[in-house]
C-alpha positions in Angstrom: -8.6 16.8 12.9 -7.7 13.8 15.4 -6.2 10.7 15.0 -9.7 8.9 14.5 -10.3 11.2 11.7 -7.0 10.0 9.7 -7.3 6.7 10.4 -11.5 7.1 8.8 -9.6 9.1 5.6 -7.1 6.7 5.2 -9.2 3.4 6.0 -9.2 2.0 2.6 -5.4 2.3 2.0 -4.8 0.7 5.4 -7.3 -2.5 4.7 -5.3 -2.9 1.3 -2.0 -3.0 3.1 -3.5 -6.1 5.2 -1.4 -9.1 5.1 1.4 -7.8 3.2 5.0 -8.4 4.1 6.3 -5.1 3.6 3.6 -1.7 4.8 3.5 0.1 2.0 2.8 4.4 2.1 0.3 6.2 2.3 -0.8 8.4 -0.6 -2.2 12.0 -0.1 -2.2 14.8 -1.5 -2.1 18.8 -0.4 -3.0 21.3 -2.0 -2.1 25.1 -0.8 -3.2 27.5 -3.5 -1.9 26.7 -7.0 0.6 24.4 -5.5 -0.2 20.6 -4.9 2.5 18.2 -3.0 2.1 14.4 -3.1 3.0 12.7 -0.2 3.6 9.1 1.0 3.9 8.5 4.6 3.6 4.8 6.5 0.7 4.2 7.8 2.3 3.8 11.2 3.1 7.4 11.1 -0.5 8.4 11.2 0.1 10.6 14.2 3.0 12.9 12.7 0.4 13.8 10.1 -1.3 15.6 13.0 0.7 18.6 13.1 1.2 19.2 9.7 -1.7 18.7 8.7 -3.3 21.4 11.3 -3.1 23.8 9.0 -5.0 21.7 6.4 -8.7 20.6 5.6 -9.8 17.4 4.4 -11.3 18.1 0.7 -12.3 14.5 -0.3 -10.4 12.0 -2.6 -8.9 12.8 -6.1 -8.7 9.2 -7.6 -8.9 7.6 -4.5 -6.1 10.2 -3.2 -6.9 12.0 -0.1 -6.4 15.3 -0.8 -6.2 18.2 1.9 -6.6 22.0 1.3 -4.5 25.0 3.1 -7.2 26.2 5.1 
């Protein structure tokens, strides 16, 4: 996964955030086993989510939530 990949992922959250005042988080959500973790990271942060999310596979969206599988 690269940067271009989050940013296709997370494109629809980022276009809603355009023109506001205040950014607000992006949602995701991972899932490792029987466990599942929301998250909310700004959208500037998009590059941190590298590293964690190595281990991780995108799985598609759960209500619009990108959700990402222990791989």
């Amino acid at each position: 996964m690269n940067i271009e990949d989050l940013q296709h992922i997370f494109k629809d959250q980022i276009d809603s955030m355009q023109g506001l005042d205040k950014p607000i988080p992006l949602y995701f959500m991972l899932v490792d086993g029987d466990s599942k973790l929301m998250q909310r990271r700004s959208h500037e942060d998009l590059e941190s989510l590298l590293p964690m999310l190595d281990s991780f596979q995108y799985a598609g969206s759960d209500n619009e939530i990108p959700r990402f599988v222990k791989g």
